[in-house]
Every structure is written in C-alpha cells, then in structure tokens.
TIKEMAR-385436 format. One record per residue (C-alpha): residue number from 1; residue in three letters; chain; x, y, z. Coordinates in Angstrom, 3 decimals. Layout:
BEGIN
   n res chain        u        v        w
 NUM ALA     A        X        Y        Z
...
END
This chain:
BEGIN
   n res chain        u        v        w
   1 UNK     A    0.000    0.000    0.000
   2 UNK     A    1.460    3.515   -1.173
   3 UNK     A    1.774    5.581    2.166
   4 UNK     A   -0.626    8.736    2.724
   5 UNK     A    1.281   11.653    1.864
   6 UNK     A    1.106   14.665    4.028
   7 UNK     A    2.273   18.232    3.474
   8 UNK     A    4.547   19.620    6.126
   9 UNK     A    2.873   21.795    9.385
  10 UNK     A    4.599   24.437    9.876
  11 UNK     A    4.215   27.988   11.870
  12 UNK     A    3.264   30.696    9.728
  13 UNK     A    5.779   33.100   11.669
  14 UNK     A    8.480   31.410   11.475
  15 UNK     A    7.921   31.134    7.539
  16 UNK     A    7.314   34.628    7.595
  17 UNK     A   10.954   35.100    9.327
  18 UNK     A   12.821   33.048    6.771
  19 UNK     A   11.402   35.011    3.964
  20 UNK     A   12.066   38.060    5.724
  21 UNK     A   16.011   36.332    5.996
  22 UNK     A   16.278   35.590    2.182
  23 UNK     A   14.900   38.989    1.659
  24 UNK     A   17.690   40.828    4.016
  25 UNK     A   20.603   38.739    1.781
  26 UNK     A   21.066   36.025    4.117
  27 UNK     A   21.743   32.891    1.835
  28 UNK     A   19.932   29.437    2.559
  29 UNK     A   22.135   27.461    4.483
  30 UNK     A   22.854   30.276    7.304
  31 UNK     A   18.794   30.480    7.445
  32 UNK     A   18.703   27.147    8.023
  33 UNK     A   21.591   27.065   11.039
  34 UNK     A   19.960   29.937   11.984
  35 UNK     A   16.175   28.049   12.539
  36 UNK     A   17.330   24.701   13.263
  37 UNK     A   15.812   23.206    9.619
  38 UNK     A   16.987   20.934    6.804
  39 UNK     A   18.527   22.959    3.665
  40 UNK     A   16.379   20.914    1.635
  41 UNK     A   13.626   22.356    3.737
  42 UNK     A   14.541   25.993    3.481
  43 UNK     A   15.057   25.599    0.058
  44 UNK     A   11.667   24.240   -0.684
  45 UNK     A   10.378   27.213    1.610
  46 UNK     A   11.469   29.869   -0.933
  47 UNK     A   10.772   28.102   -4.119
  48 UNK     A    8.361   30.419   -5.561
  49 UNK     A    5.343   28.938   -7.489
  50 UNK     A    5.128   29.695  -11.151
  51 UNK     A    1.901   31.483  -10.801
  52 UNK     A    1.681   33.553   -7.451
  53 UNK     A   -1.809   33.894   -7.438
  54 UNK     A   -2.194   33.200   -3.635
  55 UNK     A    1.138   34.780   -2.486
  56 UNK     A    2.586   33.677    1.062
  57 UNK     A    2.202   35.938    4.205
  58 UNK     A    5.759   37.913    3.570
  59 UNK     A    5.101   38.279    0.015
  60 UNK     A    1.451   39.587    0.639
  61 UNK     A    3.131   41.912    3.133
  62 UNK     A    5.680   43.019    0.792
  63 UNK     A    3.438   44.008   -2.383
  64 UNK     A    0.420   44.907   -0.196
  65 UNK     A   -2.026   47.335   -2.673
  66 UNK     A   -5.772   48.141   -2.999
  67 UNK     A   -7.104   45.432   -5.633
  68 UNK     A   -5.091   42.302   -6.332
  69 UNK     A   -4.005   42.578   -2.816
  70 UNK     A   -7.721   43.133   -1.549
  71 UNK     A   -8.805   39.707   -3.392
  72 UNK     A   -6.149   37.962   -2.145
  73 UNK     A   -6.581   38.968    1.691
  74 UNK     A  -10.903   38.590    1.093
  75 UNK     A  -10.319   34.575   -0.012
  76 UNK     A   -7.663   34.523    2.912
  77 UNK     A  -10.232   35.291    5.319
  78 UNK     A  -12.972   33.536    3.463
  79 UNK     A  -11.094   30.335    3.591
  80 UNK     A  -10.519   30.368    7.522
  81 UNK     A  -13.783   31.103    7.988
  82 UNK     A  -15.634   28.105    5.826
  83 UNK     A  -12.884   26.011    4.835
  84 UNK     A  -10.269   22.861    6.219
  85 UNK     A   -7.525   21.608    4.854
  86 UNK     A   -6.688   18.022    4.116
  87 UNK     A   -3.559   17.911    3.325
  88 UNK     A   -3.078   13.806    2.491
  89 UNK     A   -3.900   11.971   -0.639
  90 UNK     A   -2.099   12.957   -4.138
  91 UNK     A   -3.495   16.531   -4.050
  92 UNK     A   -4.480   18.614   -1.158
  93 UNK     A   -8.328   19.246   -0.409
  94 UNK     A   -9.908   22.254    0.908
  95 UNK     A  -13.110   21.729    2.371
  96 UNK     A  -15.283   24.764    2.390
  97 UNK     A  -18.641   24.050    3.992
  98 UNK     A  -21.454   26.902    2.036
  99 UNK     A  -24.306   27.656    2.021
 100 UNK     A  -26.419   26.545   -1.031
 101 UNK     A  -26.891   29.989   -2.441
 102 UNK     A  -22.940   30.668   -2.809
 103 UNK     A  -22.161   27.815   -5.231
 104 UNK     A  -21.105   30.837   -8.376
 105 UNK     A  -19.071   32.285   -5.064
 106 UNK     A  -16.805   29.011   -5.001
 107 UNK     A  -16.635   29.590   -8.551
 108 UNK     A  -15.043   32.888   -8.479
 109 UNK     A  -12.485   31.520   -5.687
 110 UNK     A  -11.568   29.268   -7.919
 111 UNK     A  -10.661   31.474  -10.813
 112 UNK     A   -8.949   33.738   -8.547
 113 UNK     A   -6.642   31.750   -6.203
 114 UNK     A   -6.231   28.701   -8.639
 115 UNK     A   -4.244   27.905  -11.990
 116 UNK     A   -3.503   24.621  -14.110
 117 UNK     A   -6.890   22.705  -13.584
 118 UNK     A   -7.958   22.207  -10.018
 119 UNK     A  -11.148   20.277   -9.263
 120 UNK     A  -14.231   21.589   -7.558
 121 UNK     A  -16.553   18.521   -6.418
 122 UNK     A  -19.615   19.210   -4.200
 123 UNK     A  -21.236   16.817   -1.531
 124 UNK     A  -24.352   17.233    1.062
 125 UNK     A  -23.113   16.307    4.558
 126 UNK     A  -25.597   15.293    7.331
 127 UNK     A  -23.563   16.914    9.990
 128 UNK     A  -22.416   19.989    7.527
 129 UNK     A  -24.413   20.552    5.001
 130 UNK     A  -22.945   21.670    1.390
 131 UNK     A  -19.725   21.298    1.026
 132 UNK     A  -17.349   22.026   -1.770
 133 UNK     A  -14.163   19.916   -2.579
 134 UNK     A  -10.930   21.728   -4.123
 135 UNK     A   -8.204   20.134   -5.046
 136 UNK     A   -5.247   22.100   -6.432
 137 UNK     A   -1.820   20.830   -5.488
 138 UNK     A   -0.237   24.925   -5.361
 139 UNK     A   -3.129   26.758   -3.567
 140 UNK     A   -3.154   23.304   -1.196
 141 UNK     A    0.796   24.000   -0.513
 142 UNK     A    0.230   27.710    0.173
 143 UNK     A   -2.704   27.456    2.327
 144 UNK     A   -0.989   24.994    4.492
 145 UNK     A    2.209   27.695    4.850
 146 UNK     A   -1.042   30.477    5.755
 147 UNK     A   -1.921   28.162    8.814
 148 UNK     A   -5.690   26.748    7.050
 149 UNK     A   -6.266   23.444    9.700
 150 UNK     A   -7.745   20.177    9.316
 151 UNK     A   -9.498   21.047   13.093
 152 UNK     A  -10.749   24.634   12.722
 153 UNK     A  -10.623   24.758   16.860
 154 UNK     A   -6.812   23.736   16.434
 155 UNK     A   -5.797   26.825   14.660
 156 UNK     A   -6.073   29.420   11.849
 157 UNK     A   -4.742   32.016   10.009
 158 UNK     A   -2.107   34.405   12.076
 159 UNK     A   -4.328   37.488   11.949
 160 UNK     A   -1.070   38.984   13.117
 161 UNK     A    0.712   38.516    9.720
 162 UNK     A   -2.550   40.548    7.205
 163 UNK     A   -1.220   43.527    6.498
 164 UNK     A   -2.783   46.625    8.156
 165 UNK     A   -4.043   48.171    4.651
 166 UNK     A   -6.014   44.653    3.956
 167 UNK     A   -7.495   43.796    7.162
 168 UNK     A  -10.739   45.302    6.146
 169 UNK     A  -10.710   42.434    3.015
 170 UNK     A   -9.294   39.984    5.374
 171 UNK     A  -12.672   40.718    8.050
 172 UNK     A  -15.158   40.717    5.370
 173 UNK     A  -14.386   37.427    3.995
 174 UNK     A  -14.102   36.147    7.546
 175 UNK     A  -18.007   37.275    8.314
 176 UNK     A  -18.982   36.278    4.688
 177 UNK     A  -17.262   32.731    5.539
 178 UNK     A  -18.406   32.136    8.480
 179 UNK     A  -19.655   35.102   11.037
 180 UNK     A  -23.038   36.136   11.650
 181 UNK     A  -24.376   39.439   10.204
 182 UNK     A  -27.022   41.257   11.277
 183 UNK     A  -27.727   44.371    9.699
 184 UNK     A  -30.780   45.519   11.137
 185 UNK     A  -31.432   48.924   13.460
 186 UNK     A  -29.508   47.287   15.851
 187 UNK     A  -26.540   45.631   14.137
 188 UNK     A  -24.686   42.440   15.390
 189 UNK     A  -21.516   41.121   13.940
 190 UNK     A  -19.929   37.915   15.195
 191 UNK     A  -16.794   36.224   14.344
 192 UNK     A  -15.319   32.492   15.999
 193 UNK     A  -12.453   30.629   15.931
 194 UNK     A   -9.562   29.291   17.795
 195 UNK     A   -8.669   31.541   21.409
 196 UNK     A   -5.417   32.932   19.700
 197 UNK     A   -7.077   33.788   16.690
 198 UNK     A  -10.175   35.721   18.596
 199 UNK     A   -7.821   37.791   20.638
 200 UNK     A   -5.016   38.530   17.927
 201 UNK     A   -8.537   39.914   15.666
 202 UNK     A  -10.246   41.668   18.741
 203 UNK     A   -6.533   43.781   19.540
 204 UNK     A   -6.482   44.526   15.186
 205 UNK     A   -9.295   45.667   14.481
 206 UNK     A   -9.259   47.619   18.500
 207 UNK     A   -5.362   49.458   16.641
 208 UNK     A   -6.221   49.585   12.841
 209 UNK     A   -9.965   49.995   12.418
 210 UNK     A  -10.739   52.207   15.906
 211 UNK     A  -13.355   48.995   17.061
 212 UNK     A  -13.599   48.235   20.415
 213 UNK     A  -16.460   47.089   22.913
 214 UNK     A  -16.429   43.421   21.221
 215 UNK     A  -17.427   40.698   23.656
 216 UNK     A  -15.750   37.344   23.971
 217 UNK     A  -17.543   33.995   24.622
 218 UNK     A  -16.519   30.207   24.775
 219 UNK     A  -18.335   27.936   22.683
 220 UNK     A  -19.232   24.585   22.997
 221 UNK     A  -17.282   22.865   19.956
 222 UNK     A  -14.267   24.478   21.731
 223 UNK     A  -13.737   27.993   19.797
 224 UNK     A  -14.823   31.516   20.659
 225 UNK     A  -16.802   34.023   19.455
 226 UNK     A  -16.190   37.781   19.208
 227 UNK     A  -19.707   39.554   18.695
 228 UNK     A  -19.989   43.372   18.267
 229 UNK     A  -23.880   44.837   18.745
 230 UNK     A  -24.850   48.041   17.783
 231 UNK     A  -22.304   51.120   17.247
 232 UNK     A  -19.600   48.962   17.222
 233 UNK     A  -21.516   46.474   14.965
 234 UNK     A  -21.607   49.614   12.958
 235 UNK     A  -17.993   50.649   13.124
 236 UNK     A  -16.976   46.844   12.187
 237 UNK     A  -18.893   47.016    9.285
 238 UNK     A  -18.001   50.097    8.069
 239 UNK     A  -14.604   49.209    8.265
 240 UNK     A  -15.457   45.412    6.345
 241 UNK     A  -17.327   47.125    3.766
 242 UNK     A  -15.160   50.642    2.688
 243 UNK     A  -14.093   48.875   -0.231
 244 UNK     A  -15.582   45.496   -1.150
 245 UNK     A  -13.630   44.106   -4.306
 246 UNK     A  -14.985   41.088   -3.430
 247 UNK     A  -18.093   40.233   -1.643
 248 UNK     A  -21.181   37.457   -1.200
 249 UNK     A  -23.952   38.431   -3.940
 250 UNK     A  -26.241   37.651   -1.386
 251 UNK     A  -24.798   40.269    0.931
 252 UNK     A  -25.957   43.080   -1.030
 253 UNK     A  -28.210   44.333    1.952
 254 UNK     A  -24.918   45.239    4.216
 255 UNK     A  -23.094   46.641    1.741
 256 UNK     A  -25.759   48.888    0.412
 257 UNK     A  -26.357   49.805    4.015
 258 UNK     A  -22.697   50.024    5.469
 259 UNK     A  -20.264   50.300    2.432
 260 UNK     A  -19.415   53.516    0.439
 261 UNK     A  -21.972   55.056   -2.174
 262 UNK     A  -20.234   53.396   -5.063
 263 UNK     A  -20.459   49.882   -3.628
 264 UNK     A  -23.713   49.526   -5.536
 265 UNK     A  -21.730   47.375   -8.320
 266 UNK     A  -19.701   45.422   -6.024
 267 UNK     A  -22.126   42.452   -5.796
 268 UNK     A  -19.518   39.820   -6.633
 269 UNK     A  -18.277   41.998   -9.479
 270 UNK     A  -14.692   40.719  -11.233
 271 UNK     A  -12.202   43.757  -10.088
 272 UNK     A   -8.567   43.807  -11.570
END
C-alpha cells in the first residue's frame, strides 16, 4: 500500500521570518543554522510557485495594494472562515462548507486563487451541510504555509501577519465565511475561531480599524466568538465594507447599508 502523503505543518511566523532572511541577503544554508531546519527544507520554503496567485504571508506583506491585494486577503479570510484543509492523498483538499446559495461564489475563488486545472466537487453532509471539494496541489501547498487546519478549533490564520491596509478584506471574507451578520437597526456582527485567533482579531481591528467594545464567549465545539452589537456592529462594518472588491452576492443588503456610495456594483463583481 502507497503511504498517505502529508504536506509539512509548519508555523506561519516562522515562515514569515525566513522570507524576511532571504529577503535581508542572508543565503539558505545560514537560514537554516539559523532556525534549526533541513537545507532541503529551506530551500523548498522559498521556491516560488510559477503562478503567485495566492502569495505567502511575507510576500502579501511586501506588495500589499488596494485590488489584487484586496482579493487575495478577502479569499484569505474567506477560507478560515468556511474552509479545512486536508492535506493527504495525491493533491491537497480544501473543504469549504457553504451555504447553497454561494455555489457561483466558489466559482469565483476558484478562478482567482487557482491555476492549471484544479477540481471543484460538491457533496451534502448530514452533519455539515454543502460542502465544496478543491483540489489544487499549489493553492493546497500555500494554504498549508497560511496556517488553514484540518481542526478549525486547532488553529487558523495568524491574523497577526494581514497587512494593516487589507485587514478590512481579510474581516469581510471572515463574516462572509463564516460570522453572523445582522444588519438591522440594531446591528450584530460575530466572528469564531480558535482563542489565539479571537484575541489577535479583537486587539487589530481595537489598533487599525478604531473597534472596540467586542465581547468574547466560549463555545461549545471548543472555539470563541467575538460579537460586536450596535455602534460597534456599525464601526466593524463600516470598516469590512469601505471597499468590497470582493463580496457574497447575497450580501448586497450590508453593503448597500454600510459600504461607500459606489459599492452599488460590487455584488460579486470581477475587479482587476
């Protein structure tokens, strides 16, 4: 029997560091003295991809701009929000659980984050719900340097690594994945995951987006939720919605109602 293959785990930061290394002229093998790692494995850690459409923490960092960057930091947040990753088998899956309504939103992932021919496969689980299969063997390799888990209560994304001119992208696609919007007279926002992930996401958006007064609960499957009601609900969305290059058709209601005057095309629409 051929043995499972498995893509390395490994810490976000410290991938983040050994870009940062290459970048500041240090050559491979002093990177690798310097964090205890195989050359081999260095070296594989700053092979670039052919086609960078889903670029690695440092590199997002590095050539952080309104538009391609926005995308990129919306599917980001997206992703931790509705998806797992499995990394065994011949080709990575992601696992994004949806809701019926947001199969043409898949879709548009896929164009955006994938090249070559990946496969999108959908199946109804009883626990779940829909759920949509991607396989892609690059955006499979990447997510697993971004952190994306098997066991969303086991980890996520670092929210520590988005760059402060994305986070906006980065928290709607986070709500759109997976919070819960409410965008009545009184507003409610909510966002779970993992304890390290809740309190790195309550301090950003408290330094970069002026939100504060968010409330922090455990949950039973083991995460936490961060819910903001009313003004800050407000703020929060605001914030998510300044400039949605990429958004949920379905949430057309929130941006109309939180984003800026000239969101009324946004709807999903394809934005260089």
């Amino acid at each position: 029997m051929t043995p499972t293959r498995r893509l390395p785990r490994r810490d976000p930061y410290q991938l983040f560091t050994i870009h940062a290394d290459f970048a500041a002229g240090l050559p491979p093998a002093t990177i690798a003295a310097k964090h205890g790692l195989p050359l081999s494995a260095v070296a594989a850690i700053l092979r670039r991809r052919s086609d960078d459409r889903l670029p690695t923490p440092f590199h997002l960092r590095q050539h952080a701009r309104r538009g391609r960057g926005g995308i990129q930091a919306y599917w980001v947040g997206y992703i931790a929000a509705a998806g797992r990753l499995f990394p065994q088998g011949p080709a990575p899956t992601l696992v994004l659980t949806v809701d019926p309504r947001d199969t043409a939103h898949v879709a548009a992932l896929v164009e955006d984050l994938c090249a070559g021919h990946p496969t999108c496969e959908w199946c109804r689980s009883s626990r779940d719900g829909l759920q949509a299969y991607i396989r892609d063997r690059d955006l499979g390799r990447m997510l697993a340097d971004w952190g994306v888990p098997e066991d969303p209560a086991a980890g996520s994304v670092p929210v520590g690594l988005i760059p402060a001119g994305l986070l906006d992208h980065f928290v709607r696609g986070y709500l759109e994945g997976g919070g819960r919007l409410r965008a009545g007279r009184r507003p409610v926002a909510s966002l779970a995951g993992p304890g390290r992930f809740v309190a790195e996401l309550r301090r950003a958006l408290d330094r970069h987006a002026g939100v504060d007064g968010g409330v922090v609960r455990a949950r039973a499957d083991g995460t936490w939720e961060l819910t903001y009601a009313g003004p800050a609900a407000r703020r929060l969305l605001q914030f998510a919605y300044q400039d949605p290059v990429r958004s949920l058709p379905r949430a057309e209601r929130v941006r109309e109602k939180f984003g800026p005057a000239s969101a009324g095309t946004s709807n999903g629409a394809r934005s260089p």
